[in-house]
C-alpha positions in Angstrom: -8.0 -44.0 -5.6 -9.8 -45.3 -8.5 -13.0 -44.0 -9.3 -16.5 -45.2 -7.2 -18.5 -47.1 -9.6 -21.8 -45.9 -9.3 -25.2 -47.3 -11.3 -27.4 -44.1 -9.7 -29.5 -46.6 -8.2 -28.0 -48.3 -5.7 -25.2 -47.3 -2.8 -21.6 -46.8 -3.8 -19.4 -47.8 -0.8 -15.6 -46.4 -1.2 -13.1 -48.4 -2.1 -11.2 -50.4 1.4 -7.6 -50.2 -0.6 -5.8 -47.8 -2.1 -4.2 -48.6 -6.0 -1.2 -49.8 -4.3 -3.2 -52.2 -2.3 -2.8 -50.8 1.3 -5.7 -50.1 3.3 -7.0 -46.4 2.9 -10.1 -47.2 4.2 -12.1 -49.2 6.6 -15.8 -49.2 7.9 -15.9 -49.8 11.7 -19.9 -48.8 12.6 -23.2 -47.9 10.9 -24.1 -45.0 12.0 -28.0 -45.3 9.8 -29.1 -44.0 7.1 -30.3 -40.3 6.5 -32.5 -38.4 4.6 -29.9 -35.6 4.5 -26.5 -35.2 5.4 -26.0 -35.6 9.3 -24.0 -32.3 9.6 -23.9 -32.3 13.3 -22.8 -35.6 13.7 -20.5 -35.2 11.2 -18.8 -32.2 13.3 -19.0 -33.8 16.2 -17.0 -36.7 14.6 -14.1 -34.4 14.0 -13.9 -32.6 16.8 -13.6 -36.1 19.1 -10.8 -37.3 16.4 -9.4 -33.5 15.7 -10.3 -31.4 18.6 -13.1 -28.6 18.8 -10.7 -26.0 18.1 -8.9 -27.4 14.5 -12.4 -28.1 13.4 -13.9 -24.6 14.2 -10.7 -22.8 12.7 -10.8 -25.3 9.5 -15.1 -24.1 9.5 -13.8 -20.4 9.8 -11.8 -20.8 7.4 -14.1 -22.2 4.6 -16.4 -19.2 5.6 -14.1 -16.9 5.2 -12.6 -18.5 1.8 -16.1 -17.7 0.1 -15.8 -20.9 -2.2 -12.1 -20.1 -2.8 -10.0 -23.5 -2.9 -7.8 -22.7 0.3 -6.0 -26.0 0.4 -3.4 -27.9 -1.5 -3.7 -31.9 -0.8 -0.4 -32.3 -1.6 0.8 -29.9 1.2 -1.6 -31.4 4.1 -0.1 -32.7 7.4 -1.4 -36.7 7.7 -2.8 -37.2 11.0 
């Protein structure tokens, strides 16, 4: 992906299309706007395309991790 241009003003949407032109991306429903990040509805998001119990073992494992990278991209299962 090619970097978001951002002018620190305005919104930076991500980019629809990968560098290779294939969709990567694609907006299907605003969900609002935030003062902070919606955490729970974030979660709950995963878990409905994931299931409750990948996304509580991925959250244990970031806890556990203590800031420690724990993942390689390069290695992750595409789903």
């Amino acid at each position: 992906m090619a970097p978001l241009e951002f002018n620190g003003l305005e919104d930076s949407v991500f980019q629809p299309y990968n560098r290779d032109n294939h969709l990567y991306m694609e907006y299907i429903e605003f969900l609002g706007t935030y003062a902070d990040i919606p955490v729970d509805i974030i979660v709950a998001g995963w878990e409905k395309a994931y299931g409750r119990e990948k996304v509580q073992t991925w959250i244990r494992e970031l806890e556990e991790a203590q800031g420690k990278t724990i993942w390689n991209f390069y290695q992750e299962d595409v789903v």
